[in-house]
Structures are given as structure tokens and as C-alpha cells.
C-alpha positions in Angstrom: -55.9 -5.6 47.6 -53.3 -8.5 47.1 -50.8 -8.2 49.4 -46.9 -9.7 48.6 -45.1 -11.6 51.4 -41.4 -11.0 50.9 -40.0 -14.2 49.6 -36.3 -15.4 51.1 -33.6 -15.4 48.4 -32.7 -19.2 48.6 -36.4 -19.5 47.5 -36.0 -18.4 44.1 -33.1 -20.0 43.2 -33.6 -21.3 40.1 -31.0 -23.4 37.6 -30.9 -22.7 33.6 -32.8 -26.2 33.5 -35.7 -25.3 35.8 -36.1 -22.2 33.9 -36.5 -23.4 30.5 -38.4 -26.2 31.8 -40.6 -24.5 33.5 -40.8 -21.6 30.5 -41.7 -23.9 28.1 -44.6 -25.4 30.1 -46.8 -22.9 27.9 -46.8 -24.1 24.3 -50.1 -26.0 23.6 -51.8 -24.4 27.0 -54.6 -22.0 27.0 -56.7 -19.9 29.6 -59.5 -19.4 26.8 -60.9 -15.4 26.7 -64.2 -15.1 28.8 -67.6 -16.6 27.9 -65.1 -18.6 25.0 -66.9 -22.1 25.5 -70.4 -20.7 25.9 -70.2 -19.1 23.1 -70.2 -15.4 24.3 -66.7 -14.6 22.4 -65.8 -17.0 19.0 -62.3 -16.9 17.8 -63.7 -14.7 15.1 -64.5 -12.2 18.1 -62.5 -9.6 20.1 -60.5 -10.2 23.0 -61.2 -8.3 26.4 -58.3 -6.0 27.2 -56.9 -3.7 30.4 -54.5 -1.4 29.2 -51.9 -0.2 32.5 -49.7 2.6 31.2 -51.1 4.0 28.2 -48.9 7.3 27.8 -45.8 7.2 25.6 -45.1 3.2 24.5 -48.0 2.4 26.0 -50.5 4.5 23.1 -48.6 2.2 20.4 -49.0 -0.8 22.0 -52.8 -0.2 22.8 -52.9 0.9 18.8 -51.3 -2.2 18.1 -53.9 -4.5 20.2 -56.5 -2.6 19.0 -55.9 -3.1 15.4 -55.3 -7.1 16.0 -58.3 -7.2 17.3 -58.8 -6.5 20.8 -61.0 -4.8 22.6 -60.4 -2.6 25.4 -62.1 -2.7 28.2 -60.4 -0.9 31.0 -57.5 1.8 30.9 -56.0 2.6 33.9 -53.0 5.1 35.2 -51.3 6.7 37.9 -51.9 10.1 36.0 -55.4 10.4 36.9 -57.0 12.1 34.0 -54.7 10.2 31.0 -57.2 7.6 31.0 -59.9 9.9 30.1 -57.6 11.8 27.5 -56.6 8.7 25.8 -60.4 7.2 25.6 -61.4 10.6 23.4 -57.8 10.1 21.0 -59.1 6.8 20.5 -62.7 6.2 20.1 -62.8 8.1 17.1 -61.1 5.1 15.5 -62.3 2.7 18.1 -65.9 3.5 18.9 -66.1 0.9 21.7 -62.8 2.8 23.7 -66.0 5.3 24.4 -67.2 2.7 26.8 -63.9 1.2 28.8 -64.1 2.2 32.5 -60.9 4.2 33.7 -58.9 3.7 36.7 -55.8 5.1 38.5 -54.9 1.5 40.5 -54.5 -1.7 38.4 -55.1 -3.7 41.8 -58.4 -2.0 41.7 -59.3 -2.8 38.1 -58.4 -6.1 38.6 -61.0 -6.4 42.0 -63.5 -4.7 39.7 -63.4 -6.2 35.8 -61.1 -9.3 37.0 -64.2 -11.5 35.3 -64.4 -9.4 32.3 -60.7 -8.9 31.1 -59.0 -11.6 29.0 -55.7 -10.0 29.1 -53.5 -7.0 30.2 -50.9 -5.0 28.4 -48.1 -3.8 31.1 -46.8 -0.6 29.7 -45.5 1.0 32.9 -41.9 2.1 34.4 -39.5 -1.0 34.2 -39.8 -1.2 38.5 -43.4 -1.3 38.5 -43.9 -4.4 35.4 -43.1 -7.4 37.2 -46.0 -6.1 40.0 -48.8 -5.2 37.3 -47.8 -8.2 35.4 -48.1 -10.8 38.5 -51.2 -9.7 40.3 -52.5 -10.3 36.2 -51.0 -14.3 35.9 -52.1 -15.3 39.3 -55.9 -14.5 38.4 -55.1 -16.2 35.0 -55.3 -13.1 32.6 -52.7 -13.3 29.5 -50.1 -10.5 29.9 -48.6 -8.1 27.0 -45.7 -6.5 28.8 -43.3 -3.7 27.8 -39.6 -4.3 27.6 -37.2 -5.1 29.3 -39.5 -8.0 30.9 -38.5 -7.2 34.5 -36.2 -5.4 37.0 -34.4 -8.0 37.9 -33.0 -11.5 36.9 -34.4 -13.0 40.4 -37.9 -11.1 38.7 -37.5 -12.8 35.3 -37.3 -16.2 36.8 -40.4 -16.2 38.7 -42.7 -14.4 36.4 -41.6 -16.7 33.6 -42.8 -19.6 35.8 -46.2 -17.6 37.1 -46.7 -17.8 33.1 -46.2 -21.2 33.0 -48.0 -22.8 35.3 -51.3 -20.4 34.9 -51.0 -21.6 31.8 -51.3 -17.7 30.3 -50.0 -16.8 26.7 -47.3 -14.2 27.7 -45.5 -11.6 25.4 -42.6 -9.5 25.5 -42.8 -6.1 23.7 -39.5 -6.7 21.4 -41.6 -5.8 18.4 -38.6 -6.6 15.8 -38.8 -10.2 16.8 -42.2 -10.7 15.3 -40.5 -9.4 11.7 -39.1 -12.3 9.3 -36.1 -10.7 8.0 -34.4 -12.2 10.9 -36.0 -15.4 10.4 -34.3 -15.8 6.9 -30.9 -14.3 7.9 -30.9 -17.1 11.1 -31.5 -19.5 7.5 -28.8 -18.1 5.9 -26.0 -17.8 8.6 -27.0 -21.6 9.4 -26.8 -22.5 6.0 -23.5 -21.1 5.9 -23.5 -17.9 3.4 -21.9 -15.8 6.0 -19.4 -18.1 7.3 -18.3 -18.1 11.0 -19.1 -15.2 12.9 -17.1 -14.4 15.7 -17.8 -10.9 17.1 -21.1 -8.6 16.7 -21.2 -5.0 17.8 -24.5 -3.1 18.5 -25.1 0.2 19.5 -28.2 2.8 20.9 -26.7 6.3 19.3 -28.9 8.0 21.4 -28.9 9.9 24.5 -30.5 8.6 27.3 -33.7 10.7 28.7 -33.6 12.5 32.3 -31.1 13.6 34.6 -28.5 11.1 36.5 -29.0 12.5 39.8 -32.0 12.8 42.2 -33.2 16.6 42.2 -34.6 18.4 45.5 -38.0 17.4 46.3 -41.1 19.1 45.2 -44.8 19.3 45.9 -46.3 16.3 43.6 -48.8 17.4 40.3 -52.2 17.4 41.8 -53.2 14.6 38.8 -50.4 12.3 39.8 -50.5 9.7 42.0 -46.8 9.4 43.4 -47.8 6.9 45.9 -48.9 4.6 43.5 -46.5 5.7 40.6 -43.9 4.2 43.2 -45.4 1.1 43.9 -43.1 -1.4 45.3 -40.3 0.8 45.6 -39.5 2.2 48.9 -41.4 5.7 49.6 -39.5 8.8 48.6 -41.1 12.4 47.9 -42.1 13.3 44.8 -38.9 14.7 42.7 -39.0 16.7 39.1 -37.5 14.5 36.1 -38.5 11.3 37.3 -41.4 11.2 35.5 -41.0 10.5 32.9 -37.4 10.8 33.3 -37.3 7.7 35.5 -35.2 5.5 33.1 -31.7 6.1 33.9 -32.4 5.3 37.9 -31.4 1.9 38.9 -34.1 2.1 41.7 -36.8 2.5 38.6 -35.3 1.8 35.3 -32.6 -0.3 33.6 -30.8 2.2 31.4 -30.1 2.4 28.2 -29.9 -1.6 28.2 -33.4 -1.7 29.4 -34.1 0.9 27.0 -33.4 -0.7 23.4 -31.3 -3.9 23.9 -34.4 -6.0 23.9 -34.4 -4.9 20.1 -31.2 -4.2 19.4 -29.5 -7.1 20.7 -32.8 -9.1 19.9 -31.7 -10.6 15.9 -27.7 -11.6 17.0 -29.3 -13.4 19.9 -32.0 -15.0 18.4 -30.1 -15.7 14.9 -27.0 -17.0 16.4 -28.6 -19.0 19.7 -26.6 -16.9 21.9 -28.0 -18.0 25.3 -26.4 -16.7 28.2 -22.6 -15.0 28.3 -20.1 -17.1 30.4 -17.9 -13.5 30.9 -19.2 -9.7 30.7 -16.4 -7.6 30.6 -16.5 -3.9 30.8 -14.5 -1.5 28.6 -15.9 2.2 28.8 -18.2 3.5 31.8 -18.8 7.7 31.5 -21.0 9.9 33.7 -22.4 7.3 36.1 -23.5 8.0 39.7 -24.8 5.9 42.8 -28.0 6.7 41.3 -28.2 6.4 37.6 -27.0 4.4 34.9 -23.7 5.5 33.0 -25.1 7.6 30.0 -21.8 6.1 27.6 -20.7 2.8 28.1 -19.1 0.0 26.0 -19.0 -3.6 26.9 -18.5 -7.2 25.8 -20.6 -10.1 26.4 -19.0 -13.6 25.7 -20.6 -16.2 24.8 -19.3 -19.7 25.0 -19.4 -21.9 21.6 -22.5 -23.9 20.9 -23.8 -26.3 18.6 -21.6 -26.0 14.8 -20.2 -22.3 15.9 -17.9 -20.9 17.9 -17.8 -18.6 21.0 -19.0 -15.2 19.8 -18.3 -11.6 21.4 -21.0 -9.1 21.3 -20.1 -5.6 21.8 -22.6 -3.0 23.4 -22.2 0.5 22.7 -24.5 3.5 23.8 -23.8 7.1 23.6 -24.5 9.4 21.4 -23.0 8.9 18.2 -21.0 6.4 19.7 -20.9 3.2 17.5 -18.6 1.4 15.5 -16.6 2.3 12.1 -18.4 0.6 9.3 -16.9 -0.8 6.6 -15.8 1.0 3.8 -17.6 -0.9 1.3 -20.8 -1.2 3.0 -23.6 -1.6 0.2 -27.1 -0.2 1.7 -30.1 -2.9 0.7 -33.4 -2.1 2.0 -34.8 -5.4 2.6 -37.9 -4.9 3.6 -40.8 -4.4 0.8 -42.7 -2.2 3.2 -45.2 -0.7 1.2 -46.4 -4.4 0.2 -45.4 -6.7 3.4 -48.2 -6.7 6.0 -46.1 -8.6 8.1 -43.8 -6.0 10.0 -44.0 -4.6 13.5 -47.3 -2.2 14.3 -45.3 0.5 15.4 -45.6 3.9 14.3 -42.1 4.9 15.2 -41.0 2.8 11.8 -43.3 4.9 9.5 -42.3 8.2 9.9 -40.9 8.9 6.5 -43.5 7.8 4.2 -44.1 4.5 5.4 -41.1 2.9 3.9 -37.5 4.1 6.0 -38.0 3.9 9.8 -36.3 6.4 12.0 -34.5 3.9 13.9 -33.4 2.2 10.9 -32.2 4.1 7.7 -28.9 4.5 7.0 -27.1 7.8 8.5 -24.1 10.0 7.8 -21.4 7.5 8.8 -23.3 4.5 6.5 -24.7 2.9 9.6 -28.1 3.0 10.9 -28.8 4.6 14.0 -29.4 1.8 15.8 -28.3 -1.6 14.5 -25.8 -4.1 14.8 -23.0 -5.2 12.9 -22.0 -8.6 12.3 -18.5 -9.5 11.1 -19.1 -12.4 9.4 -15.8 -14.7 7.8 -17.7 -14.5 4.0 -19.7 -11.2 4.4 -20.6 -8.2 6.8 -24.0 -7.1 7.3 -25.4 -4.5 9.5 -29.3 -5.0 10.9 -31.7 -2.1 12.2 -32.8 -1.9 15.1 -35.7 -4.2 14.7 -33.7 -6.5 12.4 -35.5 -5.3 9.6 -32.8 -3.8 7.3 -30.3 -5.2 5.6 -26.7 -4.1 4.5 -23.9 -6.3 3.1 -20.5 -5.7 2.7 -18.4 -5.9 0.3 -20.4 -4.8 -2.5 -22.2 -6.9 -4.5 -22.3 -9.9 -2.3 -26.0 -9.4 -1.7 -27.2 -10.1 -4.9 -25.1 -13.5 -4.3 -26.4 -14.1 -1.2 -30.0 -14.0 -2.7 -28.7 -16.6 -5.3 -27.8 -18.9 -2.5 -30.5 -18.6 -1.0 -31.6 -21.4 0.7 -35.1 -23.1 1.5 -37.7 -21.4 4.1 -36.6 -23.5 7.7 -38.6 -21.7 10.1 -42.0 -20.2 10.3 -43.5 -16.9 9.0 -45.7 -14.7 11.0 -48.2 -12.3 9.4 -49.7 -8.9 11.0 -46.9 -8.3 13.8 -46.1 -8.5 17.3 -49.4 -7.8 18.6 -51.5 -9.9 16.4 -49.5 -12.5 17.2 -50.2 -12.3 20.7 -54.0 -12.0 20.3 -53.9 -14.9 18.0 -52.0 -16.9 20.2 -54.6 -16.3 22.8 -57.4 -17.2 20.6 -55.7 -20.3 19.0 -53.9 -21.5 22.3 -50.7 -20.8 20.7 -47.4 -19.9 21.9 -46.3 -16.1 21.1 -43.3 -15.6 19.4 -41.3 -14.0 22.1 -43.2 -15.4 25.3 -41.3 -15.6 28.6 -39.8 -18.9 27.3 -37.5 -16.9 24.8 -37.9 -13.4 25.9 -36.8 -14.3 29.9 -33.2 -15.5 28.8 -33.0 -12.4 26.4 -34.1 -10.1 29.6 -31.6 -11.8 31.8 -28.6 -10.7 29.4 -29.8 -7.8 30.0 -29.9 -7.5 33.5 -26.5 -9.0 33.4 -25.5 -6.3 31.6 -26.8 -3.9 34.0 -24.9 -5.3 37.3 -21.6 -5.4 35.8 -22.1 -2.0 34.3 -23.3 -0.7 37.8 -20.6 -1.9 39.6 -17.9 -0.8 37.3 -16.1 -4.4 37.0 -15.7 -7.6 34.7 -17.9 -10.5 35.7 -18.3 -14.0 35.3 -21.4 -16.4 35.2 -21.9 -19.9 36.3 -25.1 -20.7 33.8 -25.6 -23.8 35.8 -26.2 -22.3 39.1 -27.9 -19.2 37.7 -25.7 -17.1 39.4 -22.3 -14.6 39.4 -18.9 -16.5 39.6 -17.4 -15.8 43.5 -19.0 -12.0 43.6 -21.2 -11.5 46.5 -22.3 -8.1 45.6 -23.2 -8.7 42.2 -25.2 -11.7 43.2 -27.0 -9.8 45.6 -28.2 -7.2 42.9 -29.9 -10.2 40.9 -32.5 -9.6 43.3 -34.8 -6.6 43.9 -35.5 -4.6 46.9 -38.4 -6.1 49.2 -41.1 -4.5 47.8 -43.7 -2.2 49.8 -46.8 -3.9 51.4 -49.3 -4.3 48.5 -47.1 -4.8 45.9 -44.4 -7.5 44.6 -41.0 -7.5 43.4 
């Protein structure tokens, strides 16, 4: 079993430049699948896939691999007999599922198949990713894992590099970032049909799962294993709710910012070259605890000018039905030609009435979608789902002039989704559309996020030094706890 020395802090210091340095040391790099240059596995053939965490998320993103082509190989989850469970759901549509051996400890797995896996999806609990996802790099596997990337920013950094110099293609599971609706709004906002944009709100409308307390102990399930279900987090007995209610605990999870900003926060990020905030300040905070994450909260991330624009304020909202007033004269555009445009996120979740309106996206009651952001642009308003992938304009009519205007293609189009983009990048020696490179500063945001939200206070970051302006406490939470023997964090 590998076995984690706990690393000193000063060790992992690590400035903006390092990190994107380092980061970007994986475009045009390859670990190629096994058996590649004897022949054994062509480009045309499947790639060799463990699949860690396979309930909840975890089924759509082992759907989603499966239909870009991978095969899996191995399954493997604390719950002991999920593994079995989720072979018979899937073989029926995947014959070879029948034959992947099943296993309750990755570290196991790993030992056992290490020479016959290619790559490993990482769809456990947000404390438990950087763990699965590093024991994977160091024995040169490329890694599929869930959002938020990490735990921790001190997490981020280091597994970011791991990626880079094993020379792995890494992904981030930010499935809207794969779409190319927010490809041509980025054209369109740089060629200057919105105009300036100053301030962005985006919202989760939903409640957050589980409770926001620890509840009395209680004899473990007989078909989990808690011991392993904790991994590097320090022992505690087994308590109902936290699985799978184990998001809203800031020993496990990362809230609802862990949750959904990865997408939701994902299109004004990438579209407007955000980078990192130079000031998160925080204006609501309800029903928090010393153990959970606030389950309504509203905050502003600034961001410091760049480039031809200006310093822009995101606002993040979560609650239920908590979001902004839109605009009055909001006109709703579907922009997304579902039925006809192979190349949207594989996720299920965006199909569930009739393949053409996703849940997470259509427009709602109050003219908004349920999860979205709105951008106040100095031409035009527009409001984005939560994967980027609808479209609304305000006032009315200014789409159909936007489309006029529209101006030439600048940046590339990607066909089949998030996950065929990652299994294509492996078989190409690509670089994945939302690898560490791009999705590590996103996941640092959001870790940002977290801190000043769990400490209740405004904070300000030094982007040079990678680290909280004059705040010892909140520069001590950019780190995890050491983990347990056996594991890393």
C-alpha cells in the first residue's frame, strides 16, 4: 500500500508563475494506453479504464467514458456490493462491463491491474479525490476526476504539477466546458457585441443535501466500509447522513461551491479570463455551523482588470430560490440545436424533458433558469445555464442582432463532449479541454470561496505569493489536515 509522508507547509508553496508553468507542462505530452506501441491497443481501440466511485455522478461519468470509447476494466467502491450492482446495470449495454474485476480499495486495484489500466475516473467524496487521484499520476495512469478538483488550494497545486510532470492527460468533470456555446459567446464579448461587462451574478437555487450538524454515532451498514470511506480524514465513528449527505461538511465536502460552481461559474470565468479575485467579500451567510457549510450565502469575488477590460464583480448566490431579479425584458433563446448537435455534454441530467430543455437549464417562473448566470453587459444582458449552454438576451430583439454581427469562428470546436474529449486526448496526446492547467485556477476560486465563507469575513489575495493578504487563519485553511497513514492530502 502507498504510504504518504506528511509534507511541511513551506514545501508546497507555490507562486501563480510556478503553477501555470508547471500546469502547462502537459500539452503535447503523452503516457500512451497499454500495449499502444506494440500494437496491442491502436487509436482506433478502447482505452483501459478503473472507475472509483461509481454511484450517483459517478454512473454518468462511467456512461459517458463508456460511450467515448472506453473500456472498463476495474470498478471499485467503499460500498462493497455497488460494484457488483453496477457491472449487471451495465453490461447489458456494455457486454465487456461483465468481465471488469470489482474492488472495495482503489490502493488495491491499483497493486493488482496497475499494468492493465490506462486511466482512472475519480468520482468519490470531494476529501477523498486528491488521494484516489494521486496514487493514479504517480504510477502514470491518466486521471478523470469529479468536481471540484480538490479539497484544498494547497491540494490543487500539487496535483496539478503530479499531472504535469507524469506527463498524464488530466480532466476536470466541468462538463459545460466541453459545450461551444460558450466558445462563441467568449467570440462575441471579445469582439465587442456586448460591450463592457462589469458585474456577473450566478446562482445554485437549490438546497444543499444533508444535515449541517454531525448526528450521534451509529453502528456502520454491514456493506460499507467506513474505514476506508474516510480515508485520509481523521477516524471518527460511523454517523447517519454523511453518506451520502457528506457534502455540506468542511472535513469532507466543499459546499454548495464545491457543488455546482465548477459549472456555474465555469462560462464568466472562462469567457471573460477572470483568473484569480484580488478581494472576496462576503455579503449574506445563513445557517452555518463549525461543522457545515452555510446553506444561503451571497458573496462577491473581484477581479482586477486585465487585458482590453475592466475589473469585473462576480456575485455568488445559493439558496433556494435565492437568485437575482431578471430583467424585465428578458427574451428566452434556446441556443442550443439539441436534437441535431452531437457536440454537448454526455450527461443525462440535460435530457430529462425530451432530449431538448435540461433541468438545470430551462427557463423558470421568475424568467431565469434555475441555475445560470447573468451577465450585465453595457450593450446587452444575457443569462447562461448552468452548463453555459442556453442563451437569453435582453432587451428584446437584440439577439437576432447579435447573430447579424456575428463575428468569425476564433477558437476551436469540440465534437462528442466532455468525456470523449478526454479519451481522445489520451489517444492523440492531446491536451483536454479543462485539464489541471485551466481547471486548477477555476478550483482555486473556489476554494477561496470556501475559506472566506467559512470564516464569516472579507478577504484579500496576494496572486503573486499564492496566498491570503495578512490573515493567518485563512492561510492556514489553504491547506488540508495531515492525512491518515496510507493516504494523501
Amino acid at each position: 500500500m502507498p504510504i504518504s509522508a506528511t509534507p511541511t507547509r513551506d514545501a508546497h508553496k507555490t507562486t501563480r508563475r510556478d503553477f501555470l508553468k508547471n500546469a502547462g507542462l502537459t500539452a503535447g505530452l503523452l503516457i500512451l494506453p497499454t500495449g499502444f506501441l506494440r500494437g496491442e491497443n491502436a487509436p482506433s481501440n478502447r482505452i483501459n479504464v478503473a472507475m472509483v466511485g461509481p454511484g450517483g455522478q459517478g454512473r454518468t461519468d462511467m456512461r459517458g467514458v463508456l460511450n467515448a470509447g472506453g473500456k472498463v476494466v476495474a470498478i471499485c467502491d467503499v460500498v462493497t456490493d455497488l460494484p457488483a450492482g453496477v457491472k449487471k446495470r451495465f453490461a447489458g449495454d456494455y457486454p465487456h462491463v461483465a468481465d471488469a474485476q470489482t474492488f472495495t480499495d482503489y490502493r488495491v486495484m491499483l497493486d493488482k491491474l496497475g499494468k492493465d489500466i490506462d486511466a482512472v475516473i475519480v468520482s468519490t467524496p470531494d476529501h477523498t479525490h486528491f488521494t484516489v487521484a494521486l496514487d493514479s499520476i504517480q504510477r502514470g495512469k491518466h486521471v478523470y476526476v469529479q468536481k471540484p478538483m480538490c479539497h484544498s488550494i494547497d491540494q490543487v497545486r500539487r496535483l496539478s504539477k503530479a499531472a504535469a510532470d507524469a506527463k498524464v492527460v488530466s480532466s476536470m468533470g466541468n462538463q459545460g466546458h466541453s459545450s461551444n456555446h460558450i466558445r462563441m459567446v467568449k467570440e462575441w464579448f471579445e469582439a465587442g457585441l456586448f460591450g463592457e461587462i462589469k458585474k456577473i451574478d450566478c446562482w445554485d437555487g437549490q438546497f444543499m443535501r444533508g444535515s449541517q450538524h454531525y448526528a450521534a454515532p451509529k453502528p456502520q451498514p454491514k456493506n460499507l466500509a467506513w474505514d476506508l470511506w474516510l480515508g485520509p480524514a481523521k477516524y471518527r465513528p460511523f454517523f447517519p447522513g454523511v453518506a451520502p449527505g457528506w457534502r455540506p461538511y468542511y472535513e469532507f465536502g466543499s459546499g454548495s461551491l464545491g457543488d455546482m460552481a465548477a459549472h456555474i461559474i465555469d462560462p464568466a470565468y472562462y469567457i471573460l479570463d477572470l483568473d484569480y479575485p484580488e478581494k472576496i467579500e462576503i455579503l449574506e451567510r445563513k445557517d452555518y455551523t463549525e461543522v457545515a457549510y452555510a446553506s444561503h450565502t451571497k458573496m462577491i469575488f473581484h477581479f482586477p482588470a486585465k487585458g482590453n477590460r475592466g475589473p469585473v464583480q462576480l456575485v455568488w448566490w445559493h439558496g433556494k430560490d435565492f437568485r437575482p431579479k431578471a430583467p424585465t425584458d428578458l427574451e428566452y433563446k434556446e441556443f442550443n440545436e439539441r436534437k441535431n448537435d452531437e457536440n454537448l455534454p454526455e450527461d443525462p441530467r440535460l435530457n430529462l424533458h425530451g432530449g431538448v430543455t435540461g433541468y438545470l437549464g430551462r427557463k423558470h417562473n421568475d424568467g431565469l433558469t434555475l441555475n445560470g448566470s447573468l451577465f450585465y453587459g453595457e450593450k446587452v444582458t444575457f443569462n447562461m445555464g448552468q452548463y453555459g449552454d442556453f442563451f437569453f438576451t435582453a432587451p428584446k430583439t437584440k439577439f437576432a442582432e447579435l447573430k447579424a454581427k456575428e463575428p468569425p469562428k476564433k477558437y476551436s470546436r469540440f465534437k462528442g463532449g466532455h468525456y470523449k474529449d478526454w479519451v481522445k486526448s489520451i489517444r492523440t496526446g492531446g491536451k483536454a479541454v479543462s485539464d489541471f492547467a485551466y481547471a486548477g485556477p477555476l478550483t482555486e476560486v473556489i476554494c477561496m470561496g470556501n475559506i472566506a465563507q467559512r470564516l464569516g469575513r472579507d478577504l484579500r489575495w496576494d496572486a503573486k505569493n499564492g496566498k491570503f493578504i495578512n490573515d493567518d487563519q485563512a492561510n492556514a485553511l489553504i491547506f488540508d489536515q495531515p492525512p491518515r497513514q496510507g493516504f494523501h492530502a
